[in-house]
N, C-alpha and C positions, 0 to 999 in steps of 0.2 A: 960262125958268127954271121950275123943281118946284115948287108949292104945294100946302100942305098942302089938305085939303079941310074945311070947316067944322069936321066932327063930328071929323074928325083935330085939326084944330086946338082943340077944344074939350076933347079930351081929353088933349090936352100942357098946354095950362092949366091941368089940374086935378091932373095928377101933378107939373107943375111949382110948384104952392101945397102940394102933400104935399108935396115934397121939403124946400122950406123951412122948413114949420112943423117936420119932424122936427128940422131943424138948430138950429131956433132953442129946440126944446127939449134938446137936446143927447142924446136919448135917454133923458130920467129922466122920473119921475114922483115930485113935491114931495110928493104925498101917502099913497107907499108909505113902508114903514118901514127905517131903513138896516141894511142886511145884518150877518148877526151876525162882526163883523171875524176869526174863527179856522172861521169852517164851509168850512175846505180840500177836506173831505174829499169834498163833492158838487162844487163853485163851481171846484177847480182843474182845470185840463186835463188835468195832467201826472199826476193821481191816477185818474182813466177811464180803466178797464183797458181800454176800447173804441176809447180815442182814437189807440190807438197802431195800430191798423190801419187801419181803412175813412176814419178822418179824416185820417191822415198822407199828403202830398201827393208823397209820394213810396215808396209802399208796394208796390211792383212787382205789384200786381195786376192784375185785366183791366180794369179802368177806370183805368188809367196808360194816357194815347195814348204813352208811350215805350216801354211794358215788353218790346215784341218778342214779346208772345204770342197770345191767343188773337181778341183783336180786329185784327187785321192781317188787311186784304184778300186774297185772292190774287194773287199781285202779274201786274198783266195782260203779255200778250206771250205769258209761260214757259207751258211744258207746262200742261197739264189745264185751266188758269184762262182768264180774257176774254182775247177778244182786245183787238189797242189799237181807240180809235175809228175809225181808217181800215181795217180790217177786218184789220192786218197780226198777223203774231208775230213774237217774236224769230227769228233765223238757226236753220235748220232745224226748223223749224215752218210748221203751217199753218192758216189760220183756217177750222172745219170748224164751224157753229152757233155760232157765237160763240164758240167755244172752240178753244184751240191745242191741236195734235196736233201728233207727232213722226211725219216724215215720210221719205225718201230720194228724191232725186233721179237719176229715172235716163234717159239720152240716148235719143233715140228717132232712128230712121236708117231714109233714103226710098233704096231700090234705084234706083231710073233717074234720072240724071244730068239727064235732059230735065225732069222734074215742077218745076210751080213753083207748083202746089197742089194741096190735098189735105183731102180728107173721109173722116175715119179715125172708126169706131165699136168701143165696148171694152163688154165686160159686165162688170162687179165682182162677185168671188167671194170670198175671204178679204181679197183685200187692195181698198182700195177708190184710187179716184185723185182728188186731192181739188184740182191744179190744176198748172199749167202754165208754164215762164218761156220765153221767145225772147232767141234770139241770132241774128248772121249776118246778118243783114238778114229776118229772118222774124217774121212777124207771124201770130198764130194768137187764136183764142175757145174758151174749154170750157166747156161743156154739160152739167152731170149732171144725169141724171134716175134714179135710183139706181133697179136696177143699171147702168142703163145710161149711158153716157156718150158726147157726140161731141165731135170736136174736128176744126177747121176751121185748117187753113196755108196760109199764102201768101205767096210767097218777094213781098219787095217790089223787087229786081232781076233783072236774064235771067241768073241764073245757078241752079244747083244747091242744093238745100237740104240747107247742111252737116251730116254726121253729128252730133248732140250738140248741135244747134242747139238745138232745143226739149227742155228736161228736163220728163218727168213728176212730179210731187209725189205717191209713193206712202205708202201706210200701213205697206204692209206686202211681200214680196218681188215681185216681176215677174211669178211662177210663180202666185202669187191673181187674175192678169188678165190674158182675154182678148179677144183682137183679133177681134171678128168679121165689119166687112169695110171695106174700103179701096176710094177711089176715087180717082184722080190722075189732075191735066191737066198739057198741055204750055202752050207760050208761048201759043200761039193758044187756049188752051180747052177744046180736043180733047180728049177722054177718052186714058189711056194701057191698053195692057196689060200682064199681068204684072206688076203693080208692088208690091215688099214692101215693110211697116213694120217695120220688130223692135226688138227693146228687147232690152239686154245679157244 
């Protein structure tokens, strides 16, 4: 169990003997003089031309936590603002420095049938590639090192690495990036030739 520590403790006794004495004084003082019974004009609330703004507890200002304005965080996930704490954003976005970006997704497609992985390098020009999903039984990693970028696949069955399998997370169109070189193996490991990537 939590105990307080002396000096903590020491000092809850001593606002807990303030707290009392205030109550048992009720808040007055016997020895000030009683208020003059019609001076409305300072003494009432509703007469402070002041109190109707900054003191009303519902004055839709920036210090309202309800007011919907200028104290509201950016709400995380959406465009421009944080991302969430697992580094996500909302659906079509993407988490680029801690901030979501609006991105597109576009299929990337392995020419020979045989490959069933692959060591693809891209350089970023207008549009940048900010990250990668798998499908199909494929499993990939990406690499930015801005401008450049690698990205490593690998079919996890003997089969073929379906076209659209792996979507790139682009910023901006296909035609801001390019490919500049491709490496792909077969079942056994073996280097392949001739083998192209393209994107739509």
């Amino acid at each position: 169990m939590h105990t307080a520590s002396p000096c903590k403790a020491h000092h809850l006794l001593i606002l807990g003997a303030l707290l009392v004495s205030l109550a048992g004084c009720g808040g007055c003082d016997d020895d000030k003089p009683t208020p003059v019974a019609n001076n409305n004009a300072n003494n009432n609330p509703n007469n402070n031309p002041n109190n109707s703004t900054n003191n009303a507890p519902n004055n839709g200002t920036n210090n309202d936590p309800n007011n919907g304005t200028n104290n509201d965080p950016c709400p995380r996930g959406t465009a421009t603002c944080p991302c969430h704490a697992d580094n996500t954003c909302d659906t079509g976005l993407t988490c680029e420095q801690e901030l979501c970006v609006a991105t597109t997704g576009m299929g990337l497609s392995v020419s020979s049938p045989d490959a069933r992985s692959c060591e693809i390098a891209f350089n970023e020009g207008a549009t940048r590639l900010l990250g990668a999903s798998y499908t199909g039984g494929v499993r990939g990693k990406l690499l930015r090192r801005p401008p450049h970028v690698a990205l490593a696949l690998t079919q996890t069955a003997d089969a073929a690495i379906p076209a659209g399998a792996v979507q790139l997370q682009l910023d901006g169109a296909a035609s801001g990036l390019t490919l500049s070189s491709v490496r792909c193996f077969d079942r056994a490991g073996q280097p392949l030739d001739g083998v192209e990537v393209t994107l739509p």
